[in-house]
C-alpha positions as CSV (number, residue, x, y, z in Angstrom):
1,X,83.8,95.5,105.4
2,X,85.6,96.4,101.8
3,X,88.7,98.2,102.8
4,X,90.7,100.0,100.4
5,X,94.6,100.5,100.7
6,X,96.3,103.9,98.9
7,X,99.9,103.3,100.1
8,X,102.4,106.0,98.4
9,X,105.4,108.5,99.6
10,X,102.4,111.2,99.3
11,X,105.2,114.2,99.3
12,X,103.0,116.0,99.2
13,X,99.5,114.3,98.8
14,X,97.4,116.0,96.4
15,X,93.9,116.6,94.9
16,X,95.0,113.6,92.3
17,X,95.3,111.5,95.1
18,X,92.4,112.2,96.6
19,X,90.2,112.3,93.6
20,X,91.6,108.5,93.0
21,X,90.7,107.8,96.2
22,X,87.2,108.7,96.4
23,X,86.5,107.4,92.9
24,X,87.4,104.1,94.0
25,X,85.4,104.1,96.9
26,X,82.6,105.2,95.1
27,X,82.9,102.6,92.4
28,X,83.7,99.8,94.7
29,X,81.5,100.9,97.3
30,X,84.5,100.8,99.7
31,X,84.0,101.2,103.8
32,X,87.5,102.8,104.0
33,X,90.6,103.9,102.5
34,X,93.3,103.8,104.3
35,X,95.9,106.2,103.7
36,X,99.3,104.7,104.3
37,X,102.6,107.0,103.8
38,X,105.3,105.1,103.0
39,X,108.6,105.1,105.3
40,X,111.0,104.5,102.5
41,X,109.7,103.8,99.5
42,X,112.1,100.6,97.7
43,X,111.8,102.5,94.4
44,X,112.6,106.1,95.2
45,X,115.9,105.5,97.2
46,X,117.7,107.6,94.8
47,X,116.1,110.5,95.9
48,X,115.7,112.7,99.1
49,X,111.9,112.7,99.9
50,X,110.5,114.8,103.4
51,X,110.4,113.3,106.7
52,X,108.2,110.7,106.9
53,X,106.2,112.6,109.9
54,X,105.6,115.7,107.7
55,X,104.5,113.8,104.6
56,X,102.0,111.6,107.3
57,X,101.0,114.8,109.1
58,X,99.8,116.4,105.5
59,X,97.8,113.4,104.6
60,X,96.3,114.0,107.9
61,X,95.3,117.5,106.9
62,X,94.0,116.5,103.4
63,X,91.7,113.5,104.6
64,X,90.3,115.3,107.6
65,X,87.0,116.2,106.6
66,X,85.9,112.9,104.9
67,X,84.8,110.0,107.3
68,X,85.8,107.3,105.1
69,X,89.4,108.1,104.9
70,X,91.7,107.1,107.4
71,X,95.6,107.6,108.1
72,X,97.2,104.6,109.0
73,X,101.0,104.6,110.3
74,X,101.6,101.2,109.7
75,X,104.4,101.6,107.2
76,X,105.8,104.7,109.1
77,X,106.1,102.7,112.4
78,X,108.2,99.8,110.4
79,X,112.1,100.7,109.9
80,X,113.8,100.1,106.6
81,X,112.0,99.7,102.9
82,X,108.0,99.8,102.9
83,X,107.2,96.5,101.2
84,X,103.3,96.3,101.0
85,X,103.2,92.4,101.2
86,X,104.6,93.4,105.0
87,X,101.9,95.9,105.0
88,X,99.3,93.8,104.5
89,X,100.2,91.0,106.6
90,X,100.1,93.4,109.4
91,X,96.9,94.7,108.2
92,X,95.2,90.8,108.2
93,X,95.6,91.1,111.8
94,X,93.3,94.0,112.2
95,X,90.7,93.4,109.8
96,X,90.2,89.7,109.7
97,X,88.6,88.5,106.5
98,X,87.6,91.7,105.3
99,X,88.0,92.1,101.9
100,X,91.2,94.2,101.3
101,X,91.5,96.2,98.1
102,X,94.8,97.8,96.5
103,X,94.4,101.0,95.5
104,X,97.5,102.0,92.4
105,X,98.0,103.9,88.9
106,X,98.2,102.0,85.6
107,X,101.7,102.9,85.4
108,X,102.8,101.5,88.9
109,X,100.7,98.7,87.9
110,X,103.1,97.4,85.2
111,X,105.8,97.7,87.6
112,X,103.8,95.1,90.1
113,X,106.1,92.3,89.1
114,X,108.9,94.0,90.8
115,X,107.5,93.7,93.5
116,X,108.4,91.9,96.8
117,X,106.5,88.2,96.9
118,X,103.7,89.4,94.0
119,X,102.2,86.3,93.8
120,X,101.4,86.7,98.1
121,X,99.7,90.1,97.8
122,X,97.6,89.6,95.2
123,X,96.3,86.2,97.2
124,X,95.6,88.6,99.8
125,X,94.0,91.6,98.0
126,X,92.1,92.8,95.2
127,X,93.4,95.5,93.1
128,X,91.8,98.2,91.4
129,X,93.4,100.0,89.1
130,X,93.1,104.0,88.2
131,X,93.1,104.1,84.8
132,X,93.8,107.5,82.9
133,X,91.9,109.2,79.6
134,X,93.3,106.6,77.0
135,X,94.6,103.7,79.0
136,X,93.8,100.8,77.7
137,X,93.2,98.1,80.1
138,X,94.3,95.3,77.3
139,X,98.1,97.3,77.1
140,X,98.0,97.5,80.6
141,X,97.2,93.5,81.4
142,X,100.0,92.6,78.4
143,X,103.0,93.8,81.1
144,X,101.5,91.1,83.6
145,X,101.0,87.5,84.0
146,X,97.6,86.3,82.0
147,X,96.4,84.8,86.0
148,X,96.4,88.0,87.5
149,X,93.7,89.9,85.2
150,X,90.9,87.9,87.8
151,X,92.2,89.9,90.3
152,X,92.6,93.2,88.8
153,X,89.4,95.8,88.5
154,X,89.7,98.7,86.4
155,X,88.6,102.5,87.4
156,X,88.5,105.3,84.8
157,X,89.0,108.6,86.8
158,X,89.1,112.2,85.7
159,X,92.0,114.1,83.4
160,X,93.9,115.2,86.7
161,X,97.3,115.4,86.0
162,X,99.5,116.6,88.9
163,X,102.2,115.1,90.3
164,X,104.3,115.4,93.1
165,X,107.4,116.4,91.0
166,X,105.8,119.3,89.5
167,X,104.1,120.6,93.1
168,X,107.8,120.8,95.1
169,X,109.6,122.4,91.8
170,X,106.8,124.5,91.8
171,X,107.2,125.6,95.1
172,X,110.7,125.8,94.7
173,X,110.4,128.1,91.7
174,X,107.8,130.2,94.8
175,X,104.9,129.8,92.2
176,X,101.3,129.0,93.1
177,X,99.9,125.4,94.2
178,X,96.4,126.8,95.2
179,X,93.9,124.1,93.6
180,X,96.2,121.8,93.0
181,X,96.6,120.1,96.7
182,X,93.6,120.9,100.1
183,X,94.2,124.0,101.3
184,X,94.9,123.0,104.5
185,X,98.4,120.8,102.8
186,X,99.2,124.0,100.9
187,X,99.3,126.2,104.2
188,X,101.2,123.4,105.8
189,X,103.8,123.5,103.4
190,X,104.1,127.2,103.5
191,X,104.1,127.3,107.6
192,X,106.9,124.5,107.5
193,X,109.0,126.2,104.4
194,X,108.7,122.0,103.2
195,X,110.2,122.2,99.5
196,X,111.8,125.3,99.7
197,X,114.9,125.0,101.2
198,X,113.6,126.9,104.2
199,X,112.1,123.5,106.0
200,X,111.4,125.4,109.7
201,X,110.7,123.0,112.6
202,X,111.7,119.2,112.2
203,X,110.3,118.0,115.6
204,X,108.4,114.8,115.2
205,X,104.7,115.7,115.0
């Protein structure tokens, strides 16, 4: 099977994501994509982020309805930093020699250097690259070593722009987020009071 990987903090996940998703699967004629909420994420320590429970239970509620995407807790389940090179060690033991596939942004691209162990997870998986209107693939492959462009597949998607910065101030500021994450996430976030300083309910779902 061709198993795709979409690991992220997903706080909350939203149509973006999902459109990324399903346009690599579509391109790479993927079997899966597993969903895999982060527990902490090593580059957003600086920042609160919700419980790791309520951002996997929303990914849950967004992915619902489509057969190819799966939520896996692997990350949640681990204590400390989510490093994927763990991730995907863990994941080798469930799917064999499948052929694993990275799903991540141009931008965290560049950051892939950073990395823990680089030069391991990119022996293990493939990555495909969403590629916003005017990225060039040629900037993006001048930030990273000239061995790893064999490795790397690029995937134009669609002018979304949302992020999950703008959907919590949003809510914050109690303005709309209809169409901009699944409806079922938005009335999850509403029912919990999740980014509005009324968070109801905190019991491990």
């Amino acid at each position: 099977m061709r198993i795709g990987i979409f690991g992220g903090t997903f706080d909350p996940i939203h149509l973006g994501h999902l459109r990324m998703a399903e346009e690599i699967r579509d391109s790479l004629s993927l079997d899966r994509v597993l969903f895999i909420p982060n527990q902490v994420s090593p580059f957003k320590t600086a920042r609160s982020v919700s419980p790791a429970e309520r951002r996997m239970e929303m990914v849950w509620q967004a992915v619902a309805d489509n057969p190819a995407f799966v939520v896996s807790p692997v990350e949640v389940k681990r204590p400390g930093p989510s490093y994927m090179i763990d991730t995907v060690r863990e994941l080798r033991r469930d799917y064999g020699d499948d052929e694993l596939f990275l799903l991540i942004g141009s931008d965290a691209v560049r950051e892939l250097p950073k990395w823990r162990d680089p030069e391991d997870l990119l022996a293990e998986v493939r990555v495909a690259v969403a590629t916003r209107p005017g990225t060039m693939p040629a900037d993006v492959l001048a930030a990273l070593p000239d061995t790893w462009e064999s490795r790397l597949t690029f995937i134009p998607m669609p002018g979304l722009d949302i992020s999950g910065t703008d959907l919590r101030a949003r809510v914050r500021a109690a303005r709309s987020i209809t169409y901009l994450v699944p409806r079922a996430v938005e009335a999850y976030i509403a029912r919990h009071g999740l980014y509005s300083g009324e968070e109801r309910g905190k019991e491990i779902l």
